[in-house]
N, C-alpha and C positions, 0 to 999 in steps of 0.2 A: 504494500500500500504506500509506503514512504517513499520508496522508488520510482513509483508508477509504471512497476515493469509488467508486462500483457502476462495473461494467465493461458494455458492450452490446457484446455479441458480433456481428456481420457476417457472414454467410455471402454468398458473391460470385461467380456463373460466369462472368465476363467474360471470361475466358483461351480460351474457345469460341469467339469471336469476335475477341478480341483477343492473339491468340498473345503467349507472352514473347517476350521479345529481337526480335520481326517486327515489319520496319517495314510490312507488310501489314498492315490491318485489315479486317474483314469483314461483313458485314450481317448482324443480325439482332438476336434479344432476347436482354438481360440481363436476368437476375431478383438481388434485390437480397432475402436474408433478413433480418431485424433478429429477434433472439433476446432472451431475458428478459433482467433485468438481475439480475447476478451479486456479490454483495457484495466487498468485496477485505478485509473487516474480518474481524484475527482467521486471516488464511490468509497464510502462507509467500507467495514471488512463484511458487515451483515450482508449489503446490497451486492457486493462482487459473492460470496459464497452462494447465495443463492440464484444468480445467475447461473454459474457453473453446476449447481447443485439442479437446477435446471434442467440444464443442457443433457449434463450425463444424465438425467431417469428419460428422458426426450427420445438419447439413443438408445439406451438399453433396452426401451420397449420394442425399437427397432432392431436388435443384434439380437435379440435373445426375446422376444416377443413369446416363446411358449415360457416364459417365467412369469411372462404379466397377465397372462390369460385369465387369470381370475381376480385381480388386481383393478379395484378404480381407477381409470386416469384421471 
């Protein structure tokens, strides 16, 4: 924020394959979003996280859409 250096948001399904907390992991593909870059000048830290915070549920419902299936947007 003090910087007003741009943020790049990451959208990430890996949790598909790679369960939290499991020490199992699983075959298959990660896809790996990379999103605009998002300025932090001029914005609160509330206003820029929630931007990004945003962004990523935006594409994760796009990358991995059978995890939102039952999910309100």
């Amino acid at each position: 924020m003090e910087t007003g250096a741009w943020v790049i948001p990451m959208a990430v399904n890996s949790g598909r394959v790679w369960p939290r907390n499991s020490f199992l992991k699983y075959p298959g593909t990660i896809t790996i979003s990379i999103g605009p870059s998002i300025p932090s000048a001029n914005k609160t830290a509330d206003q820029l996280n929630v931007e990004v915070r945003d962004w990523i549920e935006r594409d994760m419902r796009r990358i991995d859409a059978q995890s939102y299936r039952n999910v309100a947007a």
